[in-house]
C-alpha positions in Angstrom: 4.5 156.6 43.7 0.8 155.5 42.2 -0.5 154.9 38.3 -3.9 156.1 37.3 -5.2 154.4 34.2 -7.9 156.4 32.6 -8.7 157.1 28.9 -11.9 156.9 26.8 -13.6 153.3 26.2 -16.5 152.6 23.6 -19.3 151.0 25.1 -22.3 149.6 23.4 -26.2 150.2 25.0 -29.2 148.5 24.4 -32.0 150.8 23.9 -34.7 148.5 23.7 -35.8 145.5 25.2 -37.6 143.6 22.5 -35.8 142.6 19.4 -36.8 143.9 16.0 -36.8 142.1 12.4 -33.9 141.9 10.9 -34.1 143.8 7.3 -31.0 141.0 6.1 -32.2 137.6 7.3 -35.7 138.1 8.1 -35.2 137.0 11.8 -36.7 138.9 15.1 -33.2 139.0 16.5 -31.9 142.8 15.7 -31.7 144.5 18.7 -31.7 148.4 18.6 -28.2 149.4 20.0 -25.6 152.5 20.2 -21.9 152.8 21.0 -21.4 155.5 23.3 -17.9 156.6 24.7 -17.3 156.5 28.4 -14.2 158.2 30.5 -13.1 155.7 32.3 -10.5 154.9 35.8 -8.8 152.0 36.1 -11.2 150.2 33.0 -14.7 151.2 34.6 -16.8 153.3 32.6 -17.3 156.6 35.0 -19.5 158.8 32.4 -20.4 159.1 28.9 -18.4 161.6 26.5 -19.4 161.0 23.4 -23.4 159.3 22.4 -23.6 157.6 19.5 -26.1 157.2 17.2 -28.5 154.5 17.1 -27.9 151.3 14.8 -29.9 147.6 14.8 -27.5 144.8 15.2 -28.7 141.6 14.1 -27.8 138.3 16.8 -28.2 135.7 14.6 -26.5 136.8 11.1 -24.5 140.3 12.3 -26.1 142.4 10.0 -25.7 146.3 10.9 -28.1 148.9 10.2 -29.7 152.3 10.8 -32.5 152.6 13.1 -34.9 152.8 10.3 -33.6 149.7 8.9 -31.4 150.7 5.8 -27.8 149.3 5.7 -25.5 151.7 6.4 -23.9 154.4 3.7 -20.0 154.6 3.7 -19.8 157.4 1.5 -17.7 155.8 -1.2 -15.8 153.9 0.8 -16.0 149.7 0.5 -17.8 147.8 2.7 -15.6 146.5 5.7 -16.5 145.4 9.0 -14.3 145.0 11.9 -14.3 141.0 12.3 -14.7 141.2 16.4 -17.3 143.6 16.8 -18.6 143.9 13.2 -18.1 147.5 13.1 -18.2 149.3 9.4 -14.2 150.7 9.6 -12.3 151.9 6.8 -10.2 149.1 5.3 -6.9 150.7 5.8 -7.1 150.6 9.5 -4.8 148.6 11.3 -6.7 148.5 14.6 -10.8 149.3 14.7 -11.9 152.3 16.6 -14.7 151.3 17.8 -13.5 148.3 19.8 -9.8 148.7 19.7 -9.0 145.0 18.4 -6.4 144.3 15.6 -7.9 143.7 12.4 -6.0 140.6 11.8 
């Protein structure tokens, strides 16, 4: 008798390798970035699912936004970020899916 552990993981890619300003605190630390789903076997990413779409991440103060530099829309919903990987996530969640962490 053997286990396989497989199932999909969220993974996040640099796309660049220079920072960019950040639009929030001004700072050249925003690095252009997207979470993209792998299949993976026993925890290693094998290949990608799902691509993401493209978002700046800020180093020094964690400020998320679109490529272009606007702060991302939630469509009505309140602004709430996942407190591990900073993630916009509806409040209501008990665990973020874009990391898988608690949100406690």
């Amino acid at each position: 008798m053997f286990f396989i552990i497989a199932g999909i993981q969220p993974k996040k890619n640099a796309l660049e390798s220079t920072p960019r300003q950040c639009p929030s605190c001004g700072l050249s630390q925003a690095w252009l970035k997207r979470q993209d789903h792998y299949l993976s076997l026993f925890f290693i990413p094998l290949f990608r699912v799902k691509k993401g779409a493209p978002f700046l991440e800020c180093g020094s103060c964690g400020h998320l936004a679109s490529e272009s530099g606007e702060p991302f829309q939630t469509h009505g919903v309140p602004d709430f970020q996942c407190p591990n990987c900073r993630m916009p996530v509806e409040p209501n969640y008990r665990y973020c899916p874009h990391c898988g962490k608690s949100m406690s």
